[in-house]
PDB file of N, CA, C and O in Angstrom:
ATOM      1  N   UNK A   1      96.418  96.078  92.716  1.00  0.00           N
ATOM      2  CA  UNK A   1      95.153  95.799  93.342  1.00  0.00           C
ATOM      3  C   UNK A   1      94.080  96.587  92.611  1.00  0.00           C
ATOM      4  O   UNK A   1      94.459  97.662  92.148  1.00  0.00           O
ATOM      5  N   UNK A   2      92.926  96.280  92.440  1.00  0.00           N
ATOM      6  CA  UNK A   2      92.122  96.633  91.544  1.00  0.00           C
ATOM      7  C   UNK A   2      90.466  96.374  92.171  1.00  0.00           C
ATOM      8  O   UNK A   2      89.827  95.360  91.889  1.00  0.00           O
ATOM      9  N   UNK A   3      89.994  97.352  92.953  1.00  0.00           N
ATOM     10  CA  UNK A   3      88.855  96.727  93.733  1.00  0.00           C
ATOM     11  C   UNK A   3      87.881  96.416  92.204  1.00  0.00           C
ATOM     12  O   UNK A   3      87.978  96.952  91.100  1.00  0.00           O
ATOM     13  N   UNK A   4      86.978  95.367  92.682  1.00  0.00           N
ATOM     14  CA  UNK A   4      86.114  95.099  91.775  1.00  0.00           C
ATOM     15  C   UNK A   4      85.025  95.837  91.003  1.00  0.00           C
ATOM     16  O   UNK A   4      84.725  95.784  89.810  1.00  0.00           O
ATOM     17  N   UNK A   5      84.561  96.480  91.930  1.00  0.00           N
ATOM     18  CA  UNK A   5      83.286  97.455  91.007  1.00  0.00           C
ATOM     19  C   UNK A   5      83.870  98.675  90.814  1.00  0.00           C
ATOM     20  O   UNK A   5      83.157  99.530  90.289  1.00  0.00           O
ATOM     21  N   UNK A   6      85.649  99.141  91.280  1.00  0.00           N
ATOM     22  CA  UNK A   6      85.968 100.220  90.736  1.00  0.00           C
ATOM     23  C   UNK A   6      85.466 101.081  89.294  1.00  0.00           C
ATOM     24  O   UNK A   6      85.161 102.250  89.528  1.00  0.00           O
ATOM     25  N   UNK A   7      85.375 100.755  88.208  1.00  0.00           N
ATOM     26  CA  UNK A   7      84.963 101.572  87.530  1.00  0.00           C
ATOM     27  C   UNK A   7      83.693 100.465  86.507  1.00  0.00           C
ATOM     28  O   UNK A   7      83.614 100.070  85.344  1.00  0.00           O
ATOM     29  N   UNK A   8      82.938 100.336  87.683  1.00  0.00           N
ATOM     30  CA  UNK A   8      81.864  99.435  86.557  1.00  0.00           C
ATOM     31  C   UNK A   8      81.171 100.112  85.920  1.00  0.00           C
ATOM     32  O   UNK A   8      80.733  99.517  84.935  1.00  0.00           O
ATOM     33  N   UNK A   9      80.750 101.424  86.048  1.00  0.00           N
ATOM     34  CA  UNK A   9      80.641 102.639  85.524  1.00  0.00           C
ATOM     35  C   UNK A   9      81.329 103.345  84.116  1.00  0.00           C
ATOM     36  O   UNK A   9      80.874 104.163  83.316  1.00  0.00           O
ATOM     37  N   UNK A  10      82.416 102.755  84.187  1.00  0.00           N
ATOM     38  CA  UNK A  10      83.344 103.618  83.418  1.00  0.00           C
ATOM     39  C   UNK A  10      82.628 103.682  81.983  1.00  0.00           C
ATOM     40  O   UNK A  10      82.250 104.722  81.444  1.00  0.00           O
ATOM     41  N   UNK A  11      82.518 102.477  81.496  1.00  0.00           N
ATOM     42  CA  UNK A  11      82.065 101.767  80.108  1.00  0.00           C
ATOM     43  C   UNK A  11      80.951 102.904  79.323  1.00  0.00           C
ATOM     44  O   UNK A  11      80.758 103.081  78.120  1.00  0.00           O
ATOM     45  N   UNK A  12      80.410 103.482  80.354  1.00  0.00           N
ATOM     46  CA  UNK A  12      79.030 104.000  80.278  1.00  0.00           C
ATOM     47  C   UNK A  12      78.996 105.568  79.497  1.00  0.00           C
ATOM     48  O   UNK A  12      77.870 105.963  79.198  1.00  0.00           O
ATOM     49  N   UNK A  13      80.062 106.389  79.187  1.00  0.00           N
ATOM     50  CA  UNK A  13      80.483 107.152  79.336  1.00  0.00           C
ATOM     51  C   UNK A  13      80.830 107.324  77.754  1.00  0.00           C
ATOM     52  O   UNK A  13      81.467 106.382  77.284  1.00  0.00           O
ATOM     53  N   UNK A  14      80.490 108.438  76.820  1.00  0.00           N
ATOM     54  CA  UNK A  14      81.406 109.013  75.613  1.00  0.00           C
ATOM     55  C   UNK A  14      82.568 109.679  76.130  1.00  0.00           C
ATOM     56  O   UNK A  14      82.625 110.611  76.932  1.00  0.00           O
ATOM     57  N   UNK A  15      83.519 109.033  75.524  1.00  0.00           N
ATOM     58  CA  UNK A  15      84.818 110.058  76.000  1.00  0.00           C
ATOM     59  C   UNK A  15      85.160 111.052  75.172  1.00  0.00           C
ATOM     60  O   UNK A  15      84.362 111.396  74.301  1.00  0.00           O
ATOM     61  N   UNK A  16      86.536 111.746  75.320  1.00  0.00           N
ATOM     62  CA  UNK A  16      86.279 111.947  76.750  1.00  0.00           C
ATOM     63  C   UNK A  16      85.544 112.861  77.849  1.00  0.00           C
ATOM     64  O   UNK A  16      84.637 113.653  77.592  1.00  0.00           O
ATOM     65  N   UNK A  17      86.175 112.577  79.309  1.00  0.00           N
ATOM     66  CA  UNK A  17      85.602 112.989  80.395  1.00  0.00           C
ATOM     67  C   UNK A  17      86.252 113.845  81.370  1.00  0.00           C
ATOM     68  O   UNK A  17      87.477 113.752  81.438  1.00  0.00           O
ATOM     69  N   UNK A  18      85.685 114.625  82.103  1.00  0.00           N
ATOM     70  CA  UNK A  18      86.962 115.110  82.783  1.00  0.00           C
ATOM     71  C   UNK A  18      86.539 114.396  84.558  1.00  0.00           C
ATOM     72  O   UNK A  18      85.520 113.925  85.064  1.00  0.00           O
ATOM     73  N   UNK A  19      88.150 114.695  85.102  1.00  0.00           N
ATOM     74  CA  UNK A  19      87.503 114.284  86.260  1.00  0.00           C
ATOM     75  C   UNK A  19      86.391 115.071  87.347  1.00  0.00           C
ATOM     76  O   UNK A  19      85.885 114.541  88.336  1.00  0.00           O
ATOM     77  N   UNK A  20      86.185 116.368  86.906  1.00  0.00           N
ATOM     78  CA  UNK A  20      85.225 116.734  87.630  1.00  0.00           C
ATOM     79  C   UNK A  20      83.801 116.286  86.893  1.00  0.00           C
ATOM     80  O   UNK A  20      82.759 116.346  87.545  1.00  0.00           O
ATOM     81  N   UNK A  21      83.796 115.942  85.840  1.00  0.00           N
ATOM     82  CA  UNK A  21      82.631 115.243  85.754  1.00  0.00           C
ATOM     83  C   UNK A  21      81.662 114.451  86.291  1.00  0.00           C
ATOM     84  O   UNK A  21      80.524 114.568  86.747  1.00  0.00           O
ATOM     85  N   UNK A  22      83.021 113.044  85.956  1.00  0.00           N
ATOM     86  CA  UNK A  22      83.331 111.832  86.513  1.00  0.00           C
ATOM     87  C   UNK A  22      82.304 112.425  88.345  1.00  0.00           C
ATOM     88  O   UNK A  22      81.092 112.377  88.553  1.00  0.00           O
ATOM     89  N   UNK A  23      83.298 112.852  89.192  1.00  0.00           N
ATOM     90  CA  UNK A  23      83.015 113.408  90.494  1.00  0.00           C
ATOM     91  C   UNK A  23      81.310 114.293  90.598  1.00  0.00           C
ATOM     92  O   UNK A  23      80.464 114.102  91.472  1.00  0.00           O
ATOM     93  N   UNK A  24      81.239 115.002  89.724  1.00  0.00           N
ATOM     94  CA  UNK A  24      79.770 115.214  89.730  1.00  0.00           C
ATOM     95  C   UNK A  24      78.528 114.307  89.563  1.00  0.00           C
ATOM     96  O   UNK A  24      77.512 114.399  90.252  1.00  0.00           O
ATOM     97  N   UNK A  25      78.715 113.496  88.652  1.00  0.00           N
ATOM     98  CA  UNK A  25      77.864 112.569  88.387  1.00  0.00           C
ATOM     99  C   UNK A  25      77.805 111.366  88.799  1.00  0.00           C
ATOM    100  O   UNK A  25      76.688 110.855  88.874  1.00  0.00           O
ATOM    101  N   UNK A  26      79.043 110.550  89.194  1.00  0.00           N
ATOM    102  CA  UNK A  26      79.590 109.425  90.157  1.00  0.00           C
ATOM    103  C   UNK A  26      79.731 109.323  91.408  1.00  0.00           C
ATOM    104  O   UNK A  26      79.681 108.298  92.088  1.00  0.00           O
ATOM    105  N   UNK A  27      80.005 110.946  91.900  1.00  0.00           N
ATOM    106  CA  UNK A  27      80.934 110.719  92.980  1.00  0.00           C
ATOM    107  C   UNK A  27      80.325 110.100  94.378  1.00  0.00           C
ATOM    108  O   UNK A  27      81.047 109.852  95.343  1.00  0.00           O
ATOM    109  N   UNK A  28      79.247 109.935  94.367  1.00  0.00           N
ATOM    110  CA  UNK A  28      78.796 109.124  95.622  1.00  0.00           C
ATOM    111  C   UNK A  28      78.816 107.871  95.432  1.00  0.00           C
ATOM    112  O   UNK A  28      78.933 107.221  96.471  1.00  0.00           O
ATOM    113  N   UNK A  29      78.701 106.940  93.926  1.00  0.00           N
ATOM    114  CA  UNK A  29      78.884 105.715  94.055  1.00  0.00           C
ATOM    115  C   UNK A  29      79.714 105.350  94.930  1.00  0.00           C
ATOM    116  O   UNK A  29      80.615 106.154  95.165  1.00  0.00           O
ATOM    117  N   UNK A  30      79.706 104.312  95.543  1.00  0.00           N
ATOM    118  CA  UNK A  30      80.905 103.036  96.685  1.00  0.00           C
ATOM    119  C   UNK A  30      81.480 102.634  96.015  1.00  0.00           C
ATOM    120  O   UNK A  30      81.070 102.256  94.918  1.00  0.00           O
ATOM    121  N   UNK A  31      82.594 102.560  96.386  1.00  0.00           N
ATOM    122  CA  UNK A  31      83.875 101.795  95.797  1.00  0.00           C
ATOM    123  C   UNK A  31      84.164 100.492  97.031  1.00  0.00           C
ATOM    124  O   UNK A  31      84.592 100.954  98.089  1.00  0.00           O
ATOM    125  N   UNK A  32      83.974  98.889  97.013  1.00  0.00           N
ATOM    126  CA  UNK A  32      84.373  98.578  98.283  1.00  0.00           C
ATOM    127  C   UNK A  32      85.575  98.171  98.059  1.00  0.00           C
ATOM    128  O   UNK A  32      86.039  97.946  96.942  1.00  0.00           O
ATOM    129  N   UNK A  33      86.129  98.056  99.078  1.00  0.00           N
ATOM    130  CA  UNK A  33      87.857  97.584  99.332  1.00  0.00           C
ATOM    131  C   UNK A  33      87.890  96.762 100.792  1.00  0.00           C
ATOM    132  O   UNK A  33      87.196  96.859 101.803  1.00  0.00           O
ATOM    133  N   UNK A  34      89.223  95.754 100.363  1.00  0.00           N
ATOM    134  CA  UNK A  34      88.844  94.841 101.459  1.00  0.00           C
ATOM    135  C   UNK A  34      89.080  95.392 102.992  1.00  0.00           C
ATOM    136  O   UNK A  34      89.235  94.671 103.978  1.00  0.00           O
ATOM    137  N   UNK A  35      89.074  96.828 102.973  1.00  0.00           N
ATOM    138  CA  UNK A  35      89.363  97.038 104.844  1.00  0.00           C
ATOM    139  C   UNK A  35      88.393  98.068 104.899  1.00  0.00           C
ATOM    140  O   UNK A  35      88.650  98.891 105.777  1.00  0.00           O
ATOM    141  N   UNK A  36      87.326  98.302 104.231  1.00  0.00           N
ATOM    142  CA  UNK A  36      86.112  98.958 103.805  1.00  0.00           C
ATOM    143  C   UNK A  36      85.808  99.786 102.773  1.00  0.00           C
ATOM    144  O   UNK A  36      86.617  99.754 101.846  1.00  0.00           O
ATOM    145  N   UNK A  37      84.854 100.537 102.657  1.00  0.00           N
ATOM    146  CA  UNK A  37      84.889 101.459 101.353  1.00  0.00           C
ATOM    147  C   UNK A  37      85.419 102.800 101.227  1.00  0.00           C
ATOM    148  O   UNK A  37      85.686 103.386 102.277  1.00  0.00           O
ATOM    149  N   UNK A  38      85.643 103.463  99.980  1.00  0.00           N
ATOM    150  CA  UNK A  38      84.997 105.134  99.631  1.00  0.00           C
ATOM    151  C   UNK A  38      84.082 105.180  98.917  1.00  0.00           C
ATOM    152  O   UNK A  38      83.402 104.238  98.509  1.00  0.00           O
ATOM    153  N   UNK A  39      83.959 106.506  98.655  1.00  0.00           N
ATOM    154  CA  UNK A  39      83.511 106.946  97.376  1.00  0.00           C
ATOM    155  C   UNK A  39      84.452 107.460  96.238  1.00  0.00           C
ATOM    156  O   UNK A  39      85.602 107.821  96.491  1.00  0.00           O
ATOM    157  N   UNK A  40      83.753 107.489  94.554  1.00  0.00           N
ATOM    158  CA  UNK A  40      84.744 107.496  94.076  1.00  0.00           C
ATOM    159  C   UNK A  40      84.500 109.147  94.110  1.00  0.00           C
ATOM    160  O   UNK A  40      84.349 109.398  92.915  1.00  0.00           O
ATOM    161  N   UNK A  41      84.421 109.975  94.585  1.00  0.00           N
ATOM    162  CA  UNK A  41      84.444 111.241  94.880  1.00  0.00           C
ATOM    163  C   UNK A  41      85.695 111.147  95.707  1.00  0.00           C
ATOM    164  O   UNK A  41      86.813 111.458  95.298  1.00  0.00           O
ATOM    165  N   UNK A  42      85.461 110.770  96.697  1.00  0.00           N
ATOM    166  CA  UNK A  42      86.729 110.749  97.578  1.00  0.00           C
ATOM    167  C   UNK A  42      88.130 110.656  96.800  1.00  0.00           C
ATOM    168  O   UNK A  42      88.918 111.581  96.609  1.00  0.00           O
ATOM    169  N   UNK A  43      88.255 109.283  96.387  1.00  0.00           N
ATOM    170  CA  UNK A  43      89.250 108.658  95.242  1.00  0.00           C
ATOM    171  C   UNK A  43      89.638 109.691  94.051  1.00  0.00           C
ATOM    172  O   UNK A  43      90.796 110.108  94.068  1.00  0.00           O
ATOM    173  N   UNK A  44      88.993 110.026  93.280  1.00  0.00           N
ATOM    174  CA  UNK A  44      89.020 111.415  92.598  1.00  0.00           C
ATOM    175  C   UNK A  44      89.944 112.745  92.665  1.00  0.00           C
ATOM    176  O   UNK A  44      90.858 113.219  91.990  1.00  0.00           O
ATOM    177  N   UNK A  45      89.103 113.158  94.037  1.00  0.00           N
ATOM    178  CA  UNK A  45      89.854 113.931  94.465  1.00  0.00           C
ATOM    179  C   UNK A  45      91.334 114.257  94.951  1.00  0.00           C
ATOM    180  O   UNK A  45      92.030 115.265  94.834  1.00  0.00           O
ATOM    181  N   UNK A  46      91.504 113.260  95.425  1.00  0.00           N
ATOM    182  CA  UNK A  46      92.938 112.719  95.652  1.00  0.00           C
ATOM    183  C   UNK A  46      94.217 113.001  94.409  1.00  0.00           C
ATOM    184  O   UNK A  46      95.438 112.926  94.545  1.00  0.00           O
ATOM    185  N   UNK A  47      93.430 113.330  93.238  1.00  0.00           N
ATOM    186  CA  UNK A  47      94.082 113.437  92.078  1.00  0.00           C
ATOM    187  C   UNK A  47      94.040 114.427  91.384  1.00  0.00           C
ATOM    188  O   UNK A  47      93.094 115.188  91.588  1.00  0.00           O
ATOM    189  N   UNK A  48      94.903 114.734  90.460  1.00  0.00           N
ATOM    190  CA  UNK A  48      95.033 115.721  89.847  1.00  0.00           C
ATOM    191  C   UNK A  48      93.632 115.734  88.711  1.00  0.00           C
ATOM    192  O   UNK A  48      93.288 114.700  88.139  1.00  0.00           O
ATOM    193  N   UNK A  49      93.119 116.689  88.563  1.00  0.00           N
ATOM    194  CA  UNK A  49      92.317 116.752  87.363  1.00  0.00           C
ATOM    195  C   UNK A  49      92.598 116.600  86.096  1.00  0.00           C
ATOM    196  O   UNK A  49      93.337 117.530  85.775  1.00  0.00           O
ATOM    197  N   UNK A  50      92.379 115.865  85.151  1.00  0.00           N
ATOM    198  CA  UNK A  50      92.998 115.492  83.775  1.00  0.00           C
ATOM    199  C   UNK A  50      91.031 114.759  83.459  1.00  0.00           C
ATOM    200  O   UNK A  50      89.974 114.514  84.040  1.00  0.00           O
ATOM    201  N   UNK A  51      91.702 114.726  82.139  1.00  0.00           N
ATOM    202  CA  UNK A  51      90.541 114.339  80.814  1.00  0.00           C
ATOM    203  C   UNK A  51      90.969 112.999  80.772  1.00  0.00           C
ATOM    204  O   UNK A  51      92.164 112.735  80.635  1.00  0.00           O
ATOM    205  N   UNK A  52      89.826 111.843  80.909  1.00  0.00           N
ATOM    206  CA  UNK A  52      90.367 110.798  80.667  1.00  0.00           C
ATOM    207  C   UNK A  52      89.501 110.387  78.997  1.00  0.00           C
ATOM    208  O   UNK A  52      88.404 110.736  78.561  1.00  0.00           O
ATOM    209  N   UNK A  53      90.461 109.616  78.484  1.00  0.00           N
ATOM    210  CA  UNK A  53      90.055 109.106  76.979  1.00  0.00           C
ATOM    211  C   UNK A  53      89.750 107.652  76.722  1.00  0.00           C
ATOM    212  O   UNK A  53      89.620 107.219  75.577  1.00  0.00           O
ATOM    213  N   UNK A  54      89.629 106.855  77.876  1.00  0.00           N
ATOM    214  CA  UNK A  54      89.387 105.290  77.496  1.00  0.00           C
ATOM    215  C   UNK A  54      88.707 105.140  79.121  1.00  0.00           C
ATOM    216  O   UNK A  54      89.214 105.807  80.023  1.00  0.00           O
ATOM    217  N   UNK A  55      87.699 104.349  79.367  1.00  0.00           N
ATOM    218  CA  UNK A  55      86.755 103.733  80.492  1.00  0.00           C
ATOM    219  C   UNK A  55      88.127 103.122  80.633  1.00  0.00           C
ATOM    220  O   UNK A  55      88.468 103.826  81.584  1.00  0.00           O
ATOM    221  N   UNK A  56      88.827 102.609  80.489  1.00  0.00           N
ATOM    222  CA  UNK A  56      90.316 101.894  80.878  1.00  0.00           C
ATOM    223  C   UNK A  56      91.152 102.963  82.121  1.00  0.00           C
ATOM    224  O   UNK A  56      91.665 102.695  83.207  1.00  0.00           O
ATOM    225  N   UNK A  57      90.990 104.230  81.366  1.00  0.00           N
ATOM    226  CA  UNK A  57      92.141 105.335  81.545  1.00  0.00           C
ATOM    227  C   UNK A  57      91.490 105.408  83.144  1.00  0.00           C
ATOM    228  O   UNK A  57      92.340 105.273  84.025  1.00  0.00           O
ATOM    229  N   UNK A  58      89.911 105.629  83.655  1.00  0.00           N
ATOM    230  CA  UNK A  58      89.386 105.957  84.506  1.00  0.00           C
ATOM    231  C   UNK A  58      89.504 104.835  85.723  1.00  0.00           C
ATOM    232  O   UNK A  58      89.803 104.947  86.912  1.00  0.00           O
ATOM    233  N   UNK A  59      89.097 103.582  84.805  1.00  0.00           N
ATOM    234  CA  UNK A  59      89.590 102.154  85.897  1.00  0.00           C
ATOM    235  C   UNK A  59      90.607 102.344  86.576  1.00  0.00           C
ATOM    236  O   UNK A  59      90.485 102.473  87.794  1.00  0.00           O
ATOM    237  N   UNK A  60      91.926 102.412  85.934  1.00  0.00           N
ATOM    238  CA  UNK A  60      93.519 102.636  86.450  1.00  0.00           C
ATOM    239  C   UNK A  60      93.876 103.430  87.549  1.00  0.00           C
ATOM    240  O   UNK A  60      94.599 103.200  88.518  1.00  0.00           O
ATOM    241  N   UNK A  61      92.863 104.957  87.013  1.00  0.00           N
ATOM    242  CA  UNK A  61      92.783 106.433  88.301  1.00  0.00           C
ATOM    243  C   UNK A  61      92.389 105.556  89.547  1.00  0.00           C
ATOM    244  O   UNK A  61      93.043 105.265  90.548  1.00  0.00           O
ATOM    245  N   UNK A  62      91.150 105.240  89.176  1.00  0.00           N
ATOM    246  CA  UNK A  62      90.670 104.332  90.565  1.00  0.00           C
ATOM    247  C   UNK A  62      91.202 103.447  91.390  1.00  0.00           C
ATOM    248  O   UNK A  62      91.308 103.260  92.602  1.00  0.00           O
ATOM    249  N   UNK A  63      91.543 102.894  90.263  1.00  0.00           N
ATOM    250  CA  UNK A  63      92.692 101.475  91.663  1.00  0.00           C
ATOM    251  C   UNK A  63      94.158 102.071  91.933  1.00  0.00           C
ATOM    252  O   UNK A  63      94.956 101.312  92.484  1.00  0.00           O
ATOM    253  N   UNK A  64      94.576 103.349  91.597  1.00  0.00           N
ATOM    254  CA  UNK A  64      95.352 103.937  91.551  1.00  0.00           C
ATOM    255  C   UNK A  64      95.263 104.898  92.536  1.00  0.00           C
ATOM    256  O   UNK A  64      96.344 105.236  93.018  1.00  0.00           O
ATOM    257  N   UNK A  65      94.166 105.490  93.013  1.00  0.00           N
ATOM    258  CA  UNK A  65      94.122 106.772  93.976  1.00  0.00           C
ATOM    259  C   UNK A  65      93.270 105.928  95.054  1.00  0.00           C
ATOM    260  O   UNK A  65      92.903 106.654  95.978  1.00  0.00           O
ATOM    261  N   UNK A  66      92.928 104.811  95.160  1.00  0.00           N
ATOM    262  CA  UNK A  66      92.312 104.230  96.996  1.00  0.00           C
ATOM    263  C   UNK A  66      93.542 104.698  97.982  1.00  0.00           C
ATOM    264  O   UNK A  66      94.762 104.849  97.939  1.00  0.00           O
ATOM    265  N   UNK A  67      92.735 104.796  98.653  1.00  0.00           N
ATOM    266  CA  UNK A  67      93.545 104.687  99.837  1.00  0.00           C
ATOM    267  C   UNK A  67      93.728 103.018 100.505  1.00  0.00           C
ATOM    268  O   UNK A  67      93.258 101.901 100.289  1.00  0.00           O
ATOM    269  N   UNK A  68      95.154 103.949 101.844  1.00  0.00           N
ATOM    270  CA  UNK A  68      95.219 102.112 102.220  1.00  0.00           C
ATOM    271  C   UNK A  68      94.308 101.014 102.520  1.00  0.00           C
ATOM    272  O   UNK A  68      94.577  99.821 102.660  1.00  0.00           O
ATOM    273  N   UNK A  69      92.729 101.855 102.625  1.00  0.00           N
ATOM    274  CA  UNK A  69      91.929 100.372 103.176  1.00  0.00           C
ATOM    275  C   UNK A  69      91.533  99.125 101.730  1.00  0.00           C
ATOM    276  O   UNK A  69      90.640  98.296 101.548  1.00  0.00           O
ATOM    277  N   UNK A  70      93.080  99.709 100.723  1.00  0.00           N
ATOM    278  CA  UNK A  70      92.661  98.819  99.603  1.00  0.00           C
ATOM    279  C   UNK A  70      93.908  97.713 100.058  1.00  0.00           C
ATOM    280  O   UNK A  70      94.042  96.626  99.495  1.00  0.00           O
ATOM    281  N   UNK A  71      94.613  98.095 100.951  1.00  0.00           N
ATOM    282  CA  UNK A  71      95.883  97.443 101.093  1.00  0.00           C
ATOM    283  C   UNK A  71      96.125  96.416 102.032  1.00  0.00           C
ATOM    284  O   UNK A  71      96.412  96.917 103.119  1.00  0.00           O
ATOM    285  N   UNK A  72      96.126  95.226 102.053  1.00  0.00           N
ATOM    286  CA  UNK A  72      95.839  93.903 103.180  1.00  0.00           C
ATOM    287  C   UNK A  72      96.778  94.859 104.518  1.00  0.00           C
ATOM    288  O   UNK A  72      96.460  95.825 105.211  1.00  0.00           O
ATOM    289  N   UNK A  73      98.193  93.910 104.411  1.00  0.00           N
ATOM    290  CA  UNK A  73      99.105  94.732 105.738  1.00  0.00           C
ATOM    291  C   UNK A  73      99.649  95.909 105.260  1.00  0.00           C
ATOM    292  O   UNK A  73      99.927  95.815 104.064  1.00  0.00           O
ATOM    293  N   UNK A  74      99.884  96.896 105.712  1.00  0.00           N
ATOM    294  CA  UNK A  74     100.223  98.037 105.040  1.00  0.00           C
ATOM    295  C   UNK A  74     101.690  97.869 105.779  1.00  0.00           C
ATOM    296  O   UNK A  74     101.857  97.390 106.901  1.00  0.00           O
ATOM    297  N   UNK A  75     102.719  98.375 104.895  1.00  0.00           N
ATOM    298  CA  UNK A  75     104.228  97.914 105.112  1.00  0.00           C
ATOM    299  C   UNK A  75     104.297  96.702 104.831  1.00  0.00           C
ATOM    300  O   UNK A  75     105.518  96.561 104.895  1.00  0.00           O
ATOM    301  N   UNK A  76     103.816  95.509 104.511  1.00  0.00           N
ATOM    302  CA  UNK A  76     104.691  94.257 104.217  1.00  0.00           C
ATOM    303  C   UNK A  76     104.940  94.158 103.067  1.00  0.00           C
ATOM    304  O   UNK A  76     104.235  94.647 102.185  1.00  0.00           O
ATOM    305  N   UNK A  77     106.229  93.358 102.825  1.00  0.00           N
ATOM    306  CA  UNK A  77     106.819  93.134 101.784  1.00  0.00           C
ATOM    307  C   UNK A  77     107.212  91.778 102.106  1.00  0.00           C
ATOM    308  O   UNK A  77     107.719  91.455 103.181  1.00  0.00           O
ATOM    309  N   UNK A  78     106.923  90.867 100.988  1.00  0.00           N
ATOM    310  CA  UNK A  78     107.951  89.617 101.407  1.00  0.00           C
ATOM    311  C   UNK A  78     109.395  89.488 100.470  1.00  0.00           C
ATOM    312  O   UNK A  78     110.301  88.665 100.601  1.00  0.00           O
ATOM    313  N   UNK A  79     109.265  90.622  99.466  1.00  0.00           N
ATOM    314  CA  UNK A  79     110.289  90.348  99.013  1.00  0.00           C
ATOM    315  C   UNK A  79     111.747  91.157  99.649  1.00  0.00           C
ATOM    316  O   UNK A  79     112.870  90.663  99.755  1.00  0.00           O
ATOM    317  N   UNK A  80     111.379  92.298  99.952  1.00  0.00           N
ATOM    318  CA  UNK A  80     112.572  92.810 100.891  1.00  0.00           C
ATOM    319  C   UNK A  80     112.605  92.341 102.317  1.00  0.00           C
ATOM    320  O   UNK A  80     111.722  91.753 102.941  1.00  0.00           O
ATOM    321  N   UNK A  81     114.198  92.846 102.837  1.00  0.00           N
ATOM    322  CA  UNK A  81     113.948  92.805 104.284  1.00  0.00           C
ATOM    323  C   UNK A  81     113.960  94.282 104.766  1.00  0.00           C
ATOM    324  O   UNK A  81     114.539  95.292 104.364  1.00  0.00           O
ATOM    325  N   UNK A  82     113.139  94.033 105.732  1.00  0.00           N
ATOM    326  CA  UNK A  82     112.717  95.680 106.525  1.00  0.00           C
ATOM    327  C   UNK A  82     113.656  96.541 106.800  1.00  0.00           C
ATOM    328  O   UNK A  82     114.340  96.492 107.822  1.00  0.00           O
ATOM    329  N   UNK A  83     113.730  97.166 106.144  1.00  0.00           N
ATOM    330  CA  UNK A  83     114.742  98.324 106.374  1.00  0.00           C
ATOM    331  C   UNK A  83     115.049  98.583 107.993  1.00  0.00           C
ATOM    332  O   UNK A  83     114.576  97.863 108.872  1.00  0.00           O
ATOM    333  N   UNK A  84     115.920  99.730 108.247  1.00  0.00           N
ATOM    334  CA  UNK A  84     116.337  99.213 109.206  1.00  0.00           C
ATOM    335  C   UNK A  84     115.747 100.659 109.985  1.00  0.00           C
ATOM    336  O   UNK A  84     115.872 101.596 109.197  1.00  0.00           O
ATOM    337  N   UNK A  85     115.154 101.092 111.276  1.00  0.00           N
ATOM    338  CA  UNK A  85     114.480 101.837 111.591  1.00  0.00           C
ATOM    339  C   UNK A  85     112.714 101.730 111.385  1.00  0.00           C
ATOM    340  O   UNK A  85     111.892 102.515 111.858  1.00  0.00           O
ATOM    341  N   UNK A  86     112.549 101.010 110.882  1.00  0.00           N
ATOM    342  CA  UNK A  86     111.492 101.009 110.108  1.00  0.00           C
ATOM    343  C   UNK A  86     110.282 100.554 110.996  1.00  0.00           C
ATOM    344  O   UNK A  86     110.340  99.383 111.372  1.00  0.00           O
ATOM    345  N   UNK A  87     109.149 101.320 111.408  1.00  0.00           N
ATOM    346  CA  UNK A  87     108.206 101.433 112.243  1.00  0.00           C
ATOM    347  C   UNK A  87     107.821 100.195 111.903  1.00  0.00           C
ATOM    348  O   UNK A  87     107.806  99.420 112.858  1.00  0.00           O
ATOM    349  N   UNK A  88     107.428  99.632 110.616  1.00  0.00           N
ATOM    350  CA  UNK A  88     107.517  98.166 110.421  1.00  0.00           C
ATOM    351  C   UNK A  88     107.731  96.611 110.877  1.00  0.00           C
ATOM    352  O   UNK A  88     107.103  95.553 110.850  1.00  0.00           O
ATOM    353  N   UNK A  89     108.834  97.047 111.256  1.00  0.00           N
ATOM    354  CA  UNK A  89     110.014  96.182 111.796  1.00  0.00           C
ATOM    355  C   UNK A  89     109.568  95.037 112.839  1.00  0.00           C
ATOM    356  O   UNK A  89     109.230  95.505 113.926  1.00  0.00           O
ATOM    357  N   UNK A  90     109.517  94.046 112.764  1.00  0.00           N
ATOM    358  CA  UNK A  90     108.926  92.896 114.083  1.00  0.00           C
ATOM    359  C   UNK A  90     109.584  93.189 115.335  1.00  0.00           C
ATOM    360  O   UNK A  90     110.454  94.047 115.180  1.00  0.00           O
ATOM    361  N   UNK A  91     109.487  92.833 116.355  1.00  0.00           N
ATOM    362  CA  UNK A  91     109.846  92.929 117.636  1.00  0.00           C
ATOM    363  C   UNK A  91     111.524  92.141 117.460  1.00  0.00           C
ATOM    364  O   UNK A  91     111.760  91.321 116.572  1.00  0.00           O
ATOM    365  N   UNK A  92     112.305  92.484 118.241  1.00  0.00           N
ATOM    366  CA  UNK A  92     113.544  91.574 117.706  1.00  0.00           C
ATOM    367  C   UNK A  92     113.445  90.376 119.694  1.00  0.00           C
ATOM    368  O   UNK A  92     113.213  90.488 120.898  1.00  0.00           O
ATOM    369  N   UNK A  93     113.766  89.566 118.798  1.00  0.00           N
ATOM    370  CA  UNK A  93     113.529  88.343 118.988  1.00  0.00           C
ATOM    371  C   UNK A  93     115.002  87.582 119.633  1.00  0.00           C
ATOM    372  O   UNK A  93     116.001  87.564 118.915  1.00  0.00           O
ATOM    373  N   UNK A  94     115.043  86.933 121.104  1.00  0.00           N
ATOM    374  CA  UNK A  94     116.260  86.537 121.702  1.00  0.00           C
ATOM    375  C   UNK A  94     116.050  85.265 121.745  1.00  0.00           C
ATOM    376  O   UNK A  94     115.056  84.932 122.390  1.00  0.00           O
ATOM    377  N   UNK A  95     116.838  84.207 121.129  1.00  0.00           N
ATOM    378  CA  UNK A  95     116.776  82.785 120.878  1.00  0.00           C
ATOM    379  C   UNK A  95     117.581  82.106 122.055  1.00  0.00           C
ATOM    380  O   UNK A  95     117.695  80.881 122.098  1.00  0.00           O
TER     381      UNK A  95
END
């Protein structure tokens, strides 16, 4: 998942950068996501500090450190079945 204006920013930038940079000079931009926004301050932080070397490297951090309101249902999978305990789990069902 990759919100859209995540790093429309990035491009803008001689690399490299570090992430407290990035966070000083960005960090109030909005990031939106489909169950609402952050900032990429927020997003940032969430992460370890490193030097990024490509507007690519910084995109990736971003769609990489949202939180779940980037995530439609949080727990679904259609390719597994729900483990078993799993807060997840549908109501079980008597036919």
């Amino acid at each position: 998942m990759v919100p859209t204006n995540a790093g429309e920013f990035a491009a803008d930038y001689d690399y490299p950068v570090t992430t407290e940079e990035l966070i000083e000079e960005q960090g109030d931009r909005t990031i939106e996501l489909p169950n609402g926004s952050e900032t990429v301050g927020d997003v940032l932080a969430r992460l370890e500090s490193e030097t990024f070397e490509t507007a690519d490297d910084v995109r990736l951090a971003l769609s990489c450190g949202v939180s779940n309101k980037a995530v439609g249902r949080i727990g679904y999978s259609d390719r597994d079945p729900t483990p078993v305990g799993s807060p997840y789990a549908p109501d079980a069902v008597s036919f």
